[in-house]
Every structure is written in structure tokens, then in C-alpha cells.
N, C-alpha and C positions, 0 to 999 in steps of 0.2 A: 657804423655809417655816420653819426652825428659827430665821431670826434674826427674821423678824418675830412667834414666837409669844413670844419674848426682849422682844421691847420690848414688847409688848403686856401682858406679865406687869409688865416694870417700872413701865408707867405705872399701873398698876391698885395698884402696892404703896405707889406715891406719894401716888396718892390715897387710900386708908384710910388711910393714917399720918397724911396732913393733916386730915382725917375726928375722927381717935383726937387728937391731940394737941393740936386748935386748936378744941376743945367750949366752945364757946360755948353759955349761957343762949338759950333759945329764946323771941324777943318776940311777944308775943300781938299787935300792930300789922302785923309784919313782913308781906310776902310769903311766901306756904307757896312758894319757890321754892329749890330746891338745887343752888347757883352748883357745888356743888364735882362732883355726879355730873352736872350737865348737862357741863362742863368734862371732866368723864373720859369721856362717852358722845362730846361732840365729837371727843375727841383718840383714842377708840376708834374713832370713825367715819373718822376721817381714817387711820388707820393702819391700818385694814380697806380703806380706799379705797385706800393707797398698797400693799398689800397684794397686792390684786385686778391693781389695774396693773403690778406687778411678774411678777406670774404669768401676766397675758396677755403683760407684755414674752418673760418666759421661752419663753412658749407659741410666740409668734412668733418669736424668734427658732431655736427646736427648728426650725418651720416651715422659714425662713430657708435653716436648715443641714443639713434632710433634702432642700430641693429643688436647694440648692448641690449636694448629697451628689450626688442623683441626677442632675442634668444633667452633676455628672463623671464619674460611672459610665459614662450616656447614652456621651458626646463619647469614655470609655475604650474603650467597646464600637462606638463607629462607627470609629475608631482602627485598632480590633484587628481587625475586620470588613474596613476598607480595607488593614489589613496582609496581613492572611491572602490577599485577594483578588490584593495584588501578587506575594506568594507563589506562589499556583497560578498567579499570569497568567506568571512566571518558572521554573515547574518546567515549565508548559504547552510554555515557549518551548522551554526546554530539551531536552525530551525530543522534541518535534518535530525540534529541529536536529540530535537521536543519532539520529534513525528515520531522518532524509531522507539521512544521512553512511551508514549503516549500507546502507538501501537504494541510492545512489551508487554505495558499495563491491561490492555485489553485483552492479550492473550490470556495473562494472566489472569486477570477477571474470568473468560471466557473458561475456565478449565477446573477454577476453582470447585473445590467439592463440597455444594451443600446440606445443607441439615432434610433440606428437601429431596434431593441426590440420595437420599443415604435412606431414607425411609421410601421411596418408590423401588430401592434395589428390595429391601426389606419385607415391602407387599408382594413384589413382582416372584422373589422365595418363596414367599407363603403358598400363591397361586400355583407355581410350578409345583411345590411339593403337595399341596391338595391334590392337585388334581391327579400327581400319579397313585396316591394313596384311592382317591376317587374309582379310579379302574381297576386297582385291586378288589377294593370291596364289592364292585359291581360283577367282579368274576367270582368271585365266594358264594356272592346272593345264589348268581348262576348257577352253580354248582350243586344249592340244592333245589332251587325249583323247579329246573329241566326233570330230575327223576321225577320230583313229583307230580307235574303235568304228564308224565310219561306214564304213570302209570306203572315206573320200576319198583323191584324191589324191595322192602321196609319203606312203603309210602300207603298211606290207607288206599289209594286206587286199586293197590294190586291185592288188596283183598275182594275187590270188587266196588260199583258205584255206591253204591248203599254205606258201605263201608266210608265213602270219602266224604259222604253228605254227613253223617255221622259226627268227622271228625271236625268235619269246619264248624258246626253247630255247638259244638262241645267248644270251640273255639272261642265261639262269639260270647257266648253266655260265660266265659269264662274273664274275657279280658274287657267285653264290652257291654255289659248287660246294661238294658236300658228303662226306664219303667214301665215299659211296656211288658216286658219281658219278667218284671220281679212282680205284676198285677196278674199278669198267669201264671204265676208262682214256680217259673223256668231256674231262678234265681235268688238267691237273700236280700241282692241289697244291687244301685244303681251304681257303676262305674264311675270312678273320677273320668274315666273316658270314654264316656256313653256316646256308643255308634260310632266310635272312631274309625273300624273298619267300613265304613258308610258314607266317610264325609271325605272331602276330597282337600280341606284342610289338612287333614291330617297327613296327607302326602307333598302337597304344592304349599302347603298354604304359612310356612316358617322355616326362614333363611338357612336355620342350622337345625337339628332334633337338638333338644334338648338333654334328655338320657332317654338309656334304652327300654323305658316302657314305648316313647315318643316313637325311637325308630321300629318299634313291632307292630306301633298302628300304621306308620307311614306303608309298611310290608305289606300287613295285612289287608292295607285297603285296597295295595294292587291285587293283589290276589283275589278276591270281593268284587271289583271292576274287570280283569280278565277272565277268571277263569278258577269261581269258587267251588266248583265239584269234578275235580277230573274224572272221565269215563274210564270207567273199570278195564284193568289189563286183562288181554286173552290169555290164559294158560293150558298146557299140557295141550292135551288132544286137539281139542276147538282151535289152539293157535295154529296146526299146522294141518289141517285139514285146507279145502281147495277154499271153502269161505272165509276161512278164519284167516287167510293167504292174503283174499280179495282186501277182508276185512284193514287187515294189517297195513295196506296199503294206503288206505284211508286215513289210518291212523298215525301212519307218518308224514302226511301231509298237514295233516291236523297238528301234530305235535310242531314240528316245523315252523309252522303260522302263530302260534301258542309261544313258542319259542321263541322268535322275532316279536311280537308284541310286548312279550314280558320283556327280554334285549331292553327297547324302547324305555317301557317304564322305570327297570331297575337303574340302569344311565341316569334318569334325571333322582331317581330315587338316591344312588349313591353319591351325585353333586351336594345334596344338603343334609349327606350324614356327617357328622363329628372328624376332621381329619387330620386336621393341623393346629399346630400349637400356636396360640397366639401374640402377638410383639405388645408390649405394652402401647406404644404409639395407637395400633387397631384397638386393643381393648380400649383406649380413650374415645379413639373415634364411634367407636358402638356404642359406650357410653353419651356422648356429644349426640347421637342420637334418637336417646329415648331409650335404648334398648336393653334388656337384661344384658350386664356382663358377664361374658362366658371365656372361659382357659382355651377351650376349643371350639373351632371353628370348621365350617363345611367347606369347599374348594366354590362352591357357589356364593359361601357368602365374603369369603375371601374377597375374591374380586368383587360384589359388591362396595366391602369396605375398601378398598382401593379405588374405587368409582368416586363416590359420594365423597372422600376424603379430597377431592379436587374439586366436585362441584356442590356448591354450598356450605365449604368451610370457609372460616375466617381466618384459622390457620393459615393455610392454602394460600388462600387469595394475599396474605400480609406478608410470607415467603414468598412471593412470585415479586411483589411490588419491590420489594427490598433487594434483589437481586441487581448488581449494580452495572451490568454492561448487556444485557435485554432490554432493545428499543421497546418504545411503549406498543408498536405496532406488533409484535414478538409476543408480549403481554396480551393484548386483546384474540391473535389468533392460539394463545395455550386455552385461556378465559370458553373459546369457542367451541375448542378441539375437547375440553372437559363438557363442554354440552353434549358435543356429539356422544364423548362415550356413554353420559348418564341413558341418553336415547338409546344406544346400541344394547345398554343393559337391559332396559326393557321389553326393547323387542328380542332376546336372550329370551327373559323369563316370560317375554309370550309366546312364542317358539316351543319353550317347553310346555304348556298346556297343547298347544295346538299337535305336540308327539304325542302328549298323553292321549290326547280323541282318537288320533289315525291309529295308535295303539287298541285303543278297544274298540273302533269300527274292526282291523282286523281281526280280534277277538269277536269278533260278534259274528265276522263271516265267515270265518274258521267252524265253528260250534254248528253253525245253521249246516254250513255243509257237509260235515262231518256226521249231522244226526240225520239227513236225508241218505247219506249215503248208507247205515245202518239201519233204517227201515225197511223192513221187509218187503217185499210186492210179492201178493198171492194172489191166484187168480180168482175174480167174485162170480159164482156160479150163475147162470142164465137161467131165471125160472119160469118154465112157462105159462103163461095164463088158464086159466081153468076157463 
């Protein structure tokens, strides 16, 4: 716009000067026409015109180069838009591929087989194998005491009561003689296990028997608390006569009751006989707790030592912590779940005294009834007064 208002000025100063310096007389014949401002109105028009076209060229090309401008921006921004997009679509990948490694890793943690794993499969053996060896022995015990309470065949009862008092006495002085017993000179000398059939230690009162002098007191102490003189068996005539009938009837109630209490005792009796072989792991842990170590072990104390071996080790507790994909809150309710069991064991081993009592309350109400029922009733004659 400045150069053309330049020339437009120049051609305008050209023409007044040629105007001013080239005054011609003016002919009254002439044409009233003025070659010189028509000439500068032409070359004004033309340079107005060349003017106009420069300013639309301008205009267009502004035009031109704000939509070049814009369609770069445009093509900048779909650019950036497709960058960005490969971006997220690769942090997308990315962090998919840490979650599914991370989740992998977990699983894998989660499934690992530990050294703790591998000793509660070990206990859990132990337990199972005790305890069926546990009910064998407890049908063995069975097998000879029912005769003997019964009063069957090759058992002192069936020689008569006399005869069974006899043999248990011989028993005692035998296996348990006590000072008392060698000051009335019953005996030579005081037993390493004085009164053991007597004491109720000697049944309840240690996890596992030690050998078997251990487990003949444990026996004989039930037999001592149920049922230490069986009543003599009816034979030949007497059994089958109308009383001896009556009698008999009595006597299998009796045995019956005799028989379920003993049941009772010999169960907890055979939990803490000798049954299973022990894993070195448990023989550590019995050691770790004071306790003679023993090769074998009882189905009662089994599971004790699988108890204890979680609550109150430091084993335990330092395998649990170490475990690497168990939240801490996982850790505090197993820490729990081992209390509860220590509890559960004790109400276990109180449980078993509490069978042992209803065991010999039935023994006691068995006996009573069974000796009224064999007392005779005779009639007591009326004497008259003098």
C-alpha cells in the first residue's frame, strides 16, 4: 500500500509540472478537451486498478497461507492425536504385560510348596496313621476284657468270685507292691511302680506310655477303677435252673454296662499307647519341648505335637513370616487359628477325663445294681410277743 500511494503521488507531480511548464495559449477553435488530466485520470485509473489487484493478490494469497497454515496445524494435530494414541496403546501394553507377570508371580508364589507344606502333610500322616492303629489296639484290649468281666471261660471269674479276688491281688503285689504292702510282709521289696494300678496318672497322666511295664499300669488302673473283681460265672445246673435264668439276665445287663465303660476307658487308653513312628521334624519338636525323646509315639500325642508345633514355635512363626505372597492380615488370622487349635486340644484332653468319670459312674451303677439284684429276699418271721 506505501509503494503504490509513491507512484501515484509521482504520476500526479508529473502531470502538474507538465500542466505549469508547457502553458500554452488557449484556441478559441480547439476542443474544450484536457489530453493532459484525462492522461493522468487514465494512468490514475490504471494504477488504482493495478492497485486493487495487488491487494486482492495480497488478500489471497494471506488467504493462501492461513489455510496452508491451517491444514498444517490440522495434519500437526491428527499427527499428535495418532502419537499420543500409540502412546497409550503402548503404556496400555505395557502395564498389562507388569499386571499379568505380577499376577503369574503371585500365582506362582501362591502354589509354591513349602518346607511348612511339607511337614504339616507329614504330621497330618502321622495322626491318620495313629489313630487307625489307635482302634486296633483298642479292639485287642476288647477282646480280652469283655471275657474277663464276663466271667467266661480261662478267666479267674469262671472259677468263681473268690477266685477273681484272688487273682487281682496276686496282681497287685506283683506289679505294684507298695510299702505298705512289703511292712506286712505281702511282698520283698516297693515297686518302681508303687500303686500305679491306683493312680490315675498312670492312665491320663503321659502323652505317650513309655514301654510296656508303662502300658500295664495304664490297663490295670482301668480295671482297679471299673471293675477289679468280676462276679463269679454261673455254671452247669445253677445256670439253667428258673433262678440261675432270672440271674443270668441280670448278668447281661451288667456285663453290657461293664462293657461300655470299659469301651469308654480303653478308647482314651489306646490314644496314648505307642503307635506311630516318629518324623525327625516331631522328634525335634518333642525335644524343643522339654520332653524325653521317644521313636514312637501315641495317636494322642501326635496330634498334640502337630498342635504345639504352630503354637509356640519360633520355627513356625519364622516360616509363616517368610512366606512371600500371605498378606500380613492371612498371618495374623493362621497366628489365631493355631490358638484356637492349642484350646481345642485341651478341651480334647479334658473331655477325656470327663469319659473317664461317666465311665466309672457307669461302673459304679452297673455293680450296685447288679449286687441288689442278687441279694436274696427271704421272708423275716413275725414273733410274737410273750
Amino acid at each position: 500500500m506505501r509503494k503504490l500511494s509513491l507512484l501515484a503521488g509521482t504520476a500526479l507531480g508529473i502531470a502538474l509540472g507538465a500542466a505549469l511548464f508547457s502553458v500554452r495559449p488557449a484556441w478559441a477553435d480547439l476542443p474544450v478537451i484536457d489530453i493532459v488530466t484525462d492522461r493522468l485520470l487514465q494512468t490514475l485509473n490504471d494504477l488504482t486498478t493495478q492497485a486493487i489487484d495487488q491487494v486482492q493478490t495480497a488478500v489471497t494469497g494471506v488467504g493462501t497461507t492461513l489455510t496452508r497454515a491451517t491444514d498444517q496445524v490440522t495434519r500437526n494435530l491428527r499427527a499428535t492425536v495418532a502419537a499420543q494414541e500409540q502412546i497409550q496403546d503402548a503404556t496400555n501394553t505395557a502395564m498389562a504385560t507388569y499386571q499379568r507377570n505380577v499376577r503369574n508371580a503371585d500365582i506362582v508364589a501362591n502354589h509354591v510348596v513349602t518346607p511348612a507344606a511339607c511337614l504339616a502333610l507329614d504330621g497330618g500322616q502321622s495322626i491318620s496313621v495313629a489313630g487307625r492303629q489307635a482302634d486296633q489296639f483298642s479292639r485287642n484290649v476288647g477282646a480280652i476284657t469283655n471275657p474277663r468281666g464276663e466271667g467266661g471261660p480261662a478267666t479267674p471269674a469262671w472259677e468263681g468270685a473268690g477266685q477273681a479276688a484272688m487273682a487281682n491281688v496276686q496282681q497287685h503285689l506283683a506289679r505294684y507292691c507298695s510299702a505298705a504292702d512289703v511292712q506286712a510282709g505281702l511282698c520283698p521289696a516297693v515297686s518302681p511302680l508303687e500303686n500305679a494300678d491306683q493312680r490315675a496318672d498312670s492312665f491320663i497322666g503321659t502323652p505317650t506310655y513309655a514301654d510296656q511295664a508303662t502300658i500295664n499300669a495304664a490297663n490295670d488302673y482301668i480295671t482297679t477303677l471299673l471293675q477289679p473283681v468280676p462276679p463269679g460265672a454261673l455254671r452247669g445246673d445253677p445256670r439253667k435252673s428258673m433262678a440261675g435264668l432270672q440271674e443270668e439276665e441280670d448278668r447281661r445287663q451288667y456285663n453290657a454296662s461293664m462293657s461300655l465303660a470299659r469301651k469308654v476307658a480303653t478308647d482314651i487308653f489306646a490314644s496314648h499307647a505307642p503307635t506311630v513312628q516318629l518324623t525327625a521334624e516331631q522328634q525335634q519338636q518333642m525335644q524343643a519341648e522339654g520332653r524325653p525323646q521317644l521313636q514312637t509315639a501315641s495317636a494322642s500325642d501326635a496330634l498334640a505335637l502337630e498342635v504345639t508345633r504352630r503354637y509356640g514355635s519360633q520355627a513356625w512363626a519364622t516360616s509363616l513370616e517368610q512366606m512371600p505372597s500371605a498378606p500380613v492380615i492371612l498371618r495374623e488370622v493362621a497366628r489365631e487359628q493355631a490358638l484356637g487349635n492349642y484350646m481345642a486340644l485341651k478341651t480334647y484332653q479334658r473331655l477325656d477325663q470327663i469319659a473317664a468319670m461317666a465311665a466309672a459312674q457307669l461302673s459304679a451303677t452297673a455293680t450296685t445294681r447288679f449286687q441288689q439284684a442278687r441279694t436274696p429276699t427271704m421272708p423275716i418271721p413275725q414273733v410274737a410277743s410273750q
